[in-house]
C-alpha positions in Angstrom: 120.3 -68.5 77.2 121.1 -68.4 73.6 117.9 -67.5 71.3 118.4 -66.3 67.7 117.6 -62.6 68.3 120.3 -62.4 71.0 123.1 -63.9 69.2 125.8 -62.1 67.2 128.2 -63.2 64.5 132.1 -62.6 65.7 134.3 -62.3 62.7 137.0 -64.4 62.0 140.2 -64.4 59.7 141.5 -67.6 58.1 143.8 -67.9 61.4 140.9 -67.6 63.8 139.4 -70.4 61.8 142.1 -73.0 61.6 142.6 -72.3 65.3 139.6 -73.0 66.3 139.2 -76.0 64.0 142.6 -77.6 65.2 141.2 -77.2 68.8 137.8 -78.8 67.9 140.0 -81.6 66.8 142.2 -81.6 69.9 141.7 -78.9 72.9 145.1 -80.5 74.4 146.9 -79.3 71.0 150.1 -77.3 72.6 150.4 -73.5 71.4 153.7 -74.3 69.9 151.7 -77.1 67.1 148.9 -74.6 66.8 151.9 -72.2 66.0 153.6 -74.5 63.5 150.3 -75.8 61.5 149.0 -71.7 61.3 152.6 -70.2 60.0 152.1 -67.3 63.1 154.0 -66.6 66.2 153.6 -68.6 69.6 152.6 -65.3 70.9 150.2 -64.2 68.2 148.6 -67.4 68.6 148.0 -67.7 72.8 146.8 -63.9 72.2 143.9 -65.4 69.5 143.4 -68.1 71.4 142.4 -65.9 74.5 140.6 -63.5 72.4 138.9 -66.9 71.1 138.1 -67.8 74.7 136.5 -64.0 75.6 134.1 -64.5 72.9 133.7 -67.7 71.3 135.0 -71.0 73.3 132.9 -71.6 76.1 135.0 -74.6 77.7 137.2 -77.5 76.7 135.6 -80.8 78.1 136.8 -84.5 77.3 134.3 -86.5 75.6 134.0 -89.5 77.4 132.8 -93.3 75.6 129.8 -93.7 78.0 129.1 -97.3 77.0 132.7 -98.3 78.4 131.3 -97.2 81.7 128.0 -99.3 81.6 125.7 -96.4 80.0 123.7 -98.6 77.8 120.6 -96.3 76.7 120.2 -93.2 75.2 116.9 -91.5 75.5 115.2 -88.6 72.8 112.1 -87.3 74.7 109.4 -84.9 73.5 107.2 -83.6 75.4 103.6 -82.1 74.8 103.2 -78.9 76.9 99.7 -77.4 77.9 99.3 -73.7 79.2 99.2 -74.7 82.9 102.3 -73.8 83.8 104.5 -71.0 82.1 107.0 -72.4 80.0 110.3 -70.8 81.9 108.9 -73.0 84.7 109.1 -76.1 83.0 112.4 -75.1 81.1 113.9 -74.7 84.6 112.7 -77.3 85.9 113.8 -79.8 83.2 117.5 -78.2 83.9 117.6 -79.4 87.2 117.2 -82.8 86.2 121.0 -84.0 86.2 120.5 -87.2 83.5 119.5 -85.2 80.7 122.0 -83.6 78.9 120.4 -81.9 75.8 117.1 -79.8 76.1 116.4 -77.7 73.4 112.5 -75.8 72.9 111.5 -76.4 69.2 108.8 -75.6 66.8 105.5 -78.1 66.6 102.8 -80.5 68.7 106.1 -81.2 71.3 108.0 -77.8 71.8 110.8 -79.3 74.6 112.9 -81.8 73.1 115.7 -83.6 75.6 118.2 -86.3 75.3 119.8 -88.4 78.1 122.1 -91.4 78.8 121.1 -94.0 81.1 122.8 -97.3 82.6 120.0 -99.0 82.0 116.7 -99.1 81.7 115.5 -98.7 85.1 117.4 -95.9 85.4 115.6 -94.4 81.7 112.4 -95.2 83.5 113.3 -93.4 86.1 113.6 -90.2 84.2 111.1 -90.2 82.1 109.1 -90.7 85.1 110.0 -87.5 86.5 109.1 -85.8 83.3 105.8 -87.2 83.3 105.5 -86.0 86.6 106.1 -82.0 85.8 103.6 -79.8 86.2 102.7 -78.4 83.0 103.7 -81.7 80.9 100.4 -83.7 79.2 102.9 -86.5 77.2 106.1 -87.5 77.3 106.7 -89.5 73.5 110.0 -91.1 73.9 112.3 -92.8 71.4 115.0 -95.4 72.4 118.5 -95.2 70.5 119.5 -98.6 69.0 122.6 -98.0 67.3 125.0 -94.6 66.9 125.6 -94.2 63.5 127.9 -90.7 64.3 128.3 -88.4 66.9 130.5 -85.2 66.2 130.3 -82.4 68.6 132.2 -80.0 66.3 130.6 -77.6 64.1 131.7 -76.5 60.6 134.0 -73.1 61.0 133.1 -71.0 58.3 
């Protein structure tokens, strides 16, 4: 797991940095493109691009439109935590929960923030059920999502 003492800043050129930024844009970008767009060798650039892999890209996924195939909520859940059950328990046990897709532990009155797509609102139900139903967990404060106004997996290279 990734906390703030354990991570560590990688250094990149200008090179490393447009690479990575071209593949945000497009991991199916060929080596030879990459090659033309950075002014360096189709060699010099697969040999980044694996360095890039060792200690920086953890995996190239497609991001699917969900709502083209029927997933018609999203779901934001807090959830209020008492001192019942350790909170590695409940972390692990929120990860086997195959719906949600975020879970992140955060600062105030709700420390375990998630967020999951449903095909509908039994389904949402469903879920948030099973939180409810965790050891450990007093509330579960949910929030709907109406309308997306942006969603950008990249991150700024800088």
């Amino acid at each position: 797991m990734m906390t703030v003492e354990n991570m560590k800043n990688y250094d990149l050129d200008s090179i490393d940095k447009k690479i990575l930024e071209l593949l945000q844009e497009d991991a199916k970008m060929t080596i030879k493109d990459i090659s033309n767009m950075t002014g360096k060798s189709q060699t010099a650039v697969r040999e980044r691009i694996k360095k890039l892999e060792d200690n920086l890209i953890k995996k190239y996924a497609a991001i699917i439109d969900c709502r083209q195939l029927g997933y018609r909520e999203m779901v934001m859940a807090s959830l209020r935590i008492n001192s019942s059950q350790p909170l590695e328990d409940i972390k692990s046990k929120v990860d086997k929960i195959a719906e949600i897709k975020y879970a992140y532990v955060t600062t105030g009155e709700y420390p375990i923030f998630l967020m999951f797509k449903c095909l509908g609102h039994e389904q949402a139900l469903s879920v948030i059920d099973k939180l409810r139903n965790l050891p450990g967990v007093e509330e579960v404060k949910t929030e709907i999502v109406l309308d997306r106004i942006k969603e950008d997996h990249s991150i700024i290279i800088t």
